[in-house]
N, C-alpha and C positions, 0 to 999 in steps of 0.2 A: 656260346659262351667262350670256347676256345679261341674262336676265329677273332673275336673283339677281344681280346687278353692278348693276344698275338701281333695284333694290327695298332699302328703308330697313331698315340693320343693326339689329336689334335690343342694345338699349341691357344692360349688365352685369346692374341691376337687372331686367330682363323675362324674361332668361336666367343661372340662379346655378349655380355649380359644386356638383353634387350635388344641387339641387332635385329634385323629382317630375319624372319624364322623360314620362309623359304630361304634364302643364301646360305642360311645354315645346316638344311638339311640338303640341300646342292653339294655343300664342303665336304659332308660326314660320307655321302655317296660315292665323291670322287676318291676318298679315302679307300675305301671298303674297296672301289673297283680297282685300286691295286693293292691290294692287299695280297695273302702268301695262295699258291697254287692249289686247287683241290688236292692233289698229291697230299703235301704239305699239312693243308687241314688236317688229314684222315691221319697223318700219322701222331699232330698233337692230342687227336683227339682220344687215342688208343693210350698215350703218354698221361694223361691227365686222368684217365679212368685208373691206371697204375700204380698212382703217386696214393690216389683218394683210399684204394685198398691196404695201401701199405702204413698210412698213416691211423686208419680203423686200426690193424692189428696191435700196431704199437703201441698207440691208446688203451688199446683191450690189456696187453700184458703188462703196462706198467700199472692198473687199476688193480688189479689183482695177479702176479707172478706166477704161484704156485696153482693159478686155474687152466686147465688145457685150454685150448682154444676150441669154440661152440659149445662147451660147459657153460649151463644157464645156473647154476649154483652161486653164490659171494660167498666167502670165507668172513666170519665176523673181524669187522677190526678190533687189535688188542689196545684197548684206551690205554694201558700201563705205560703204551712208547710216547701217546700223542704231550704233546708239552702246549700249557695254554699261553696265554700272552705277555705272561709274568715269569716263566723259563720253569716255571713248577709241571714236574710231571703228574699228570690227571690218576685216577683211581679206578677200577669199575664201579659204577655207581651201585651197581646193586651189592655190592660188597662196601664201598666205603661208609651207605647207611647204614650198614647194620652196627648199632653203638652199643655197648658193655662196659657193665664198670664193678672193678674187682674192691676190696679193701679187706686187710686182715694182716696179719704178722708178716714181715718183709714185703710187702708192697711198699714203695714208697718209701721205703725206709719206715714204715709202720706211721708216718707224721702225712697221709694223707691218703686220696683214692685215684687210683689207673683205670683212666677212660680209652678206650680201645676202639678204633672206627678201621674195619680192613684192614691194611697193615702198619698202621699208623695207632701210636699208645700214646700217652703222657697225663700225668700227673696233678693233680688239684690238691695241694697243700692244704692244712691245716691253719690256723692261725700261728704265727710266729715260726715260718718254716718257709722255706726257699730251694731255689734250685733245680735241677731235671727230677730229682730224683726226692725232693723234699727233705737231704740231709743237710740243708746249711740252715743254722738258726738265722731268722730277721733280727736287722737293729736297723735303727730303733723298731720296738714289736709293742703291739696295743692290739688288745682282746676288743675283737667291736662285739658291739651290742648293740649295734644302729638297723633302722627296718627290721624285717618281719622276715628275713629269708629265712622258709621253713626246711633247712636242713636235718631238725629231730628226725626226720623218716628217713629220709637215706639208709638208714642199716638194715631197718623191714625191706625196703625193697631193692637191695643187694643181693637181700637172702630168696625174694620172693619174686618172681618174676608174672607180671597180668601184662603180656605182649598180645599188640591185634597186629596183620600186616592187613596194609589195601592196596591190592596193585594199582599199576598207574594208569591202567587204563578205565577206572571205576569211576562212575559221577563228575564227571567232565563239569557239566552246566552250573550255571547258577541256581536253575530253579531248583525246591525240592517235592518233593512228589508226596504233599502236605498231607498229613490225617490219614496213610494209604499204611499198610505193615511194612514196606520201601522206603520211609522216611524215620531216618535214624534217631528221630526226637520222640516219636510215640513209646518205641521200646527205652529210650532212655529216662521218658519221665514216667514211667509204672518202675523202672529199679532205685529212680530215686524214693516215688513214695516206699517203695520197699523196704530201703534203708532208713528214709525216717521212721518207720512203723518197726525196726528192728532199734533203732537206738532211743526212740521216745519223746525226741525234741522237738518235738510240733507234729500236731492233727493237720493231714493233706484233705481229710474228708471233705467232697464240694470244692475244688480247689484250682485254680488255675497256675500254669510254672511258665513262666518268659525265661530263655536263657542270653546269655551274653557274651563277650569276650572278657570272665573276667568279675569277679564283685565291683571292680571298679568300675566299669562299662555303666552296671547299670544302678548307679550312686544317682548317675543326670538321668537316666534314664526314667527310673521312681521321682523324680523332683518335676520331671516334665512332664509325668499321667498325673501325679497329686491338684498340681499348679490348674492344669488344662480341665483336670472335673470339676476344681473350684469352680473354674470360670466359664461351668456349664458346655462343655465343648471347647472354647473359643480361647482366646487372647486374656486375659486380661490387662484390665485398666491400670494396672499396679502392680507390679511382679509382686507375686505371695512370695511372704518370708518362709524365710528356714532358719530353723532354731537349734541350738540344743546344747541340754547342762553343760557345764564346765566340770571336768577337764574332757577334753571330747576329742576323737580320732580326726586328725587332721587334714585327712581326708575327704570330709564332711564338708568341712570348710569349703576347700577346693573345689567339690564335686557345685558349691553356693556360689561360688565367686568368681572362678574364671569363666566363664561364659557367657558371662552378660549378658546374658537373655532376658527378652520381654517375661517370662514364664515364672522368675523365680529368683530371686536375691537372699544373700546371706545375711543375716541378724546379728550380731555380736550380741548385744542385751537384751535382758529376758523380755518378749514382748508382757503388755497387759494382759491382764484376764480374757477383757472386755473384746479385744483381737483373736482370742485363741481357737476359737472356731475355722477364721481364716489362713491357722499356720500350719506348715510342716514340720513337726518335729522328727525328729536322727532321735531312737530308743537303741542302742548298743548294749548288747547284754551276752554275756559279761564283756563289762566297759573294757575299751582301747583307750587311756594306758591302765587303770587302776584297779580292772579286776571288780567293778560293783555289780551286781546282780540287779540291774537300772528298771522303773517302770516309768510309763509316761508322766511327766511335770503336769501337763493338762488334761483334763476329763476329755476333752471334746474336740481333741488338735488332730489333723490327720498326722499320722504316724507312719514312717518305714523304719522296719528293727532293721537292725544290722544284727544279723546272727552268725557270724564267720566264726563265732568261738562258742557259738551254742552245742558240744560235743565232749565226750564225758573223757575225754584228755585232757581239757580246760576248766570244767566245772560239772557237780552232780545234775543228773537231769531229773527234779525233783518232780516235775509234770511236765505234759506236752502243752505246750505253748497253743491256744486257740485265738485265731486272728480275728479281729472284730472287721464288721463289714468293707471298711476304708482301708483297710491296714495292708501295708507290703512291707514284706521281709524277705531279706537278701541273705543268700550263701554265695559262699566258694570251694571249688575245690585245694584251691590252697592249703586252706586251713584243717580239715578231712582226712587228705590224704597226700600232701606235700608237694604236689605237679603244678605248684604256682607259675612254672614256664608253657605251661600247656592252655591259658588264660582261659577257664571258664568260670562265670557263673551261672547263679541260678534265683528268681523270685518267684514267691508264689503268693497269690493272692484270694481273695474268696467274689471278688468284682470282677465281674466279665468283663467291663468299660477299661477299669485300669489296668487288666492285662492288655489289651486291646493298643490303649496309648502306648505304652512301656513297649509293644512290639512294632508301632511302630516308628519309635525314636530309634531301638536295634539296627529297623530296616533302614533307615537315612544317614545311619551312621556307617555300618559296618555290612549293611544287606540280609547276611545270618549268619550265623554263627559254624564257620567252617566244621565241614559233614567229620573231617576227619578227627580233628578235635571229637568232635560227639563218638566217634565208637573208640578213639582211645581212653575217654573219661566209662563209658558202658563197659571197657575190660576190666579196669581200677575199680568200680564200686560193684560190678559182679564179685570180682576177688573177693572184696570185702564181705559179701554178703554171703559167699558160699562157704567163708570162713569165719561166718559165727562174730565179723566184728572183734577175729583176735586183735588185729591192728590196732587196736583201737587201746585195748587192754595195754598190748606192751608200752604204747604213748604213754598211756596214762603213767603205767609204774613208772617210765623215766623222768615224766612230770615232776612226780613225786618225788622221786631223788633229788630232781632237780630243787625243787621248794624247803624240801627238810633240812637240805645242808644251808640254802638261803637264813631261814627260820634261826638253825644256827649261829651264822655269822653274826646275823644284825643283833641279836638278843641281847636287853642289857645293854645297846649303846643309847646315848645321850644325844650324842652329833647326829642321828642317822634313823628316820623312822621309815621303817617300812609296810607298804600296802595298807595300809589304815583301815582303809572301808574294805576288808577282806570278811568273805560272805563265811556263816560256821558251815562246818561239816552238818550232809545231808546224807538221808536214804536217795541214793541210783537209782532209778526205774533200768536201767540199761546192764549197770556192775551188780545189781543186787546184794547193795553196803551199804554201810553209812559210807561215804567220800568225804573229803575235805578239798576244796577248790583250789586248784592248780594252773592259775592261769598265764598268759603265752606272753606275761610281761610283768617286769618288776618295777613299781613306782615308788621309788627313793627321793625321800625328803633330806637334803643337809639343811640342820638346824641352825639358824644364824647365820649361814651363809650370806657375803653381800649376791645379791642375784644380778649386779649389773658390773660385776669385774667380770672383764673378758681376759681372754689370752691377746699379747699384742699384735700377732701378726694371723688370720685368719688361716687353718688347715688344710692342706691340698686332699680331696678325700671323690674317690672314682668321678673326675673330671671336674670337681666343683671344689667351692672351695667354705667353708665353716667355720664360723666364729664357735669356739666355746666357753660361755660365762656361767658364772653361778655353780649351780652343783654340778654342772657338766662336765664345768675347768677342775673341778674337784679331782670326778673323777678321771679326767685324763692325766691329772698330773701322775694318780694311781695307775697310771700305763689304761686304761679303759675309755672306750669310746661309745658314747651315750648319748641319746637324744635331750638336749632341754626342752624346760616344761613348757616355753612361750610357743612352740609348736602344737600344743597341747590346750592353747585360750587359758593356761595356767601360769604363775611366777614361776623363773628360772630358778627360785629355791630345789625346785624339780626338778626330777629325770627320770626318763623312761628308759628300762633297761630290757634288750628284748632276749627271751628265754627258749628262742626257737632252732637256736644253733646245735652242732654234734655234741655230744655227747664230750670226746677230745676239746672244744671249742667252750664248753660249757667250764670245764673243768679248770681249765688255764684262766677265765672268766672268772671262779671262784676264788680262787688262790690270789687275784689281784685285790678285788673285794673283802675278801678276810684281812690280806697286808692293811689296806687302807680303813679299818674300823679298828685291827689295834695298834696302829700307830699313834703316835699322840697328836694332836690337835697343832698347826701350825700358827705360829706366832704372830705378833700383830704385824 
């Protein structure tokens, strides 16, 4: 290798692509036979074994400085110095996951909560509140009331902490190691029945649980078992409707309509009687927006409850709910215990076929339902259950609070009805009282409102943009931000107000709401 490293390349012209390959290897020969002196060789060849040594060492101590040389040890490297491709300096990971969040007097200036990752902090504002440190008021500031983010928990579990860690080298695979004490679903579905057999809201006895990413996940998921044992296994000839009363969580809708599938289309009008054997009806109880304690429209309709507020922070749990043979009903953890970023649900059924289907729409969608997900919802509903369901209790009382200053405000007004079909106070199986139902949203009627006046210029609102008409624009003009009813298969006379915000957030929420019912009536 020396000796041809050393010896004069032969030039293009001496060697041609394709020439005579004897003449070629004549050329390369005559090369070589003058080439440098054995002398010569043996000294490059002593030089080159020198250079290759020197080059190793140097290598070795710029990979690691502070290691002697023949030290088989590596010194960790410090990620703090490494900078990635955006000039940001990196964290240690195992330090910068670990996340904390404080709230209490001087935090934040008291107008929000300090979320803490390693050494990195900042700040999550309150409604109408800005800045690092959440000391600058917003202008313009509007109390929203839109979606369902279940922030009421946040303070329980500030105070409370149901931490699992799983290191990173556990459950690599996809598959899970089904039906075995290894698979994180069998201990999680005995703490589920556990906890409904502690709070009262439905009989698990005989029962089967699919879970999902998510109540939403499995909305299609239930519409495509219903659909597919209509149709005897198979296809059907005609997407099975789905149905359900008005005003109805709009999500239903959606769950009907975008997907286009052979299996199942959405109804807007109440099908016939004479149909109702072939339909799916949405039972939400207590109803998303209005709070009614719903039963099926049809004797003989297959039915999925939606039960995400079946939970005695929302409503007394006057019996457990028993599913009839066809029936699935859907939870979330969302609505339970506030981990709506953590997306899971859960359905349970008493049909072996329709759990069957329902697992395996899961599987084509999303494969299962992330292992890790499953044992940090298993920390959160052990917590709850090794504590008696206090969680549960404090919801409730701040429910309460919540509804009774509501109760307040509206009373007495003319312009402004609210919750209508509000269920009366019951005996708790769970609270062991009589309760009065406090449910996770307020459906406000402006009376006489026109429902088709919009605001002229539609609102910039987290990357989209919204029209608000009718009692919506009402309420916005009153600084509030509110869902219209037409979301809702109801007139924009309505709005759904959602009741699921802090405690701070609710508060500021009320004080706008009271300004705008005793203010006088705006002119023509």
């Amino acid at each position: 290798q020396v000796y041809n490293c050393a010896a004069k390349e032969m030039s293009k012209e001496e060697i041609e692509p394709g020439a005579d390959v004897e003449r070629n290897s004549l050329l390369l020969e005559d090369r070589r036979a003058h080439g440098p002196s054995p002398f010569v060789r043996e000294i490059l060849h002593w030089i080159s074994h020198a250079v290759l040594v020197s080059l190793l060492v140097i290598l070795a101590l710029q990979r690691n400085p502070s290691t002697e040389l023949g030290a088989e040890t590596r010194q960790p490297i410090d990620v703090t110095e490494v900078v990635d491709p955006h000039g940001h300096h990196m964290q240690d990971p195992s330090k910068a996951m670990a996340f904390t969040v404080q709230k209490g007097v001087g935090i934040c200036s008291g107008h929000g909560t300090k979320h803490t990752s390693g050494s990195q902090s900042w700040c999550v504002c309150f409604d109408c509140w800005q800045g690092g440190e959440c000391d600058q008021p917003s202008n313009p500031c509007f109390a929203v009331a839109m979606g369902g983010d279940p922030m009421v928990f946040e303070d329980y579990w500030v105070q409370h902490n149901a931490q699992v860690e799983v290191d990173s080298g556990f459950k690599l695979g996809y598959m899970l190691e089904s039906g075995t004490a290894r698979d994180p679903f069998v201990q999680l579905t005995q703490t589920l029945k556990s906890l409904h057999s502690m709070v009262g809201n439905i009989d698990t006895t005989d029962t089967h649980f699919v879970f999902g990413c998510g109540g939403t996940h499995l909305l299609a998921a239930a519409l495509y078992a219903q659909s597919k044992h209509l149709a005897g296994g198979g296809v059907p000839t005609t997407p099975v409707k789905v149905w359900e009363k008005r005003p109805y969580f709009g999500g239903h809708r959606q769950a009907g309509t975008e997907f286009e599938t052979a299996y199942f289309a959405w109804q807007e009008e109440r099908p016939p009687p004479s149909e109702s054997a072939s339909v799916v009806e949405f039972v939400c109880g207590p109803n998303n927006p209005d709070g009614e304690l719903r039963r099926p429209v049809f004797n003989d309709s297959r039915v999925v409850w939606d039960m995400a507020y079946r939970w005695p922070l929302y409503t007394p749990i006057a019996e457990r709910a028993v599913l009839g043979p066809n029936d699935i009903a859907l939870f979330t953890i969302s609505k339970v215990s506030g981990h709506a970023g953590t997306r899971f649900g859960w359905a349970i059924t008493r049909n072996p076929q329709l759990a069957r289907y329902m697992k395996a729409w899961v599987g084509r969608t999303t494969l299962n339902v992330p292992r890790d997900t499953a044992y940090r919802v298993s920390a959160l509903l052990s917590h709850m259950l090794l504590t008696d369901g206090t969680m549960l209790d404090d919801l409730a009382a701040l429910m309460a609070y919540k509804w009774d200053r509501l109760h307040r405000i509206f009373a007495g007004s003319s312009r402004f009805r609210l919750q209508p079909t509000m269920e009366p106070a019951q005996p708790c199986l769970f609270a062991q009282r009589v309760k009065a139902p406090t449910p996770a949203y307020a459906w406000i009627q402006c009376v006489g409102v026109d429902a088709a006046a919009c605001d002229g210029e539609p609102t910039d609102y987290f990357g989209g943009r919204i029209s608000f008409c009718g009692c919506s624009k009402v309420l916005k003009d009153a600084g509030v931000f509110a869902t219209a009813g037409a979301g809702y298969g109801a007139s924009n006379e309505w709005v759904r107000v959602q009741l699921l915000q802090r405690k701070e957030d609710f508060d500021l929420l009320a004080g706008r709401l009271e300004a705008m019912v005793q203010s006088p009536p705006a002119g023509p």
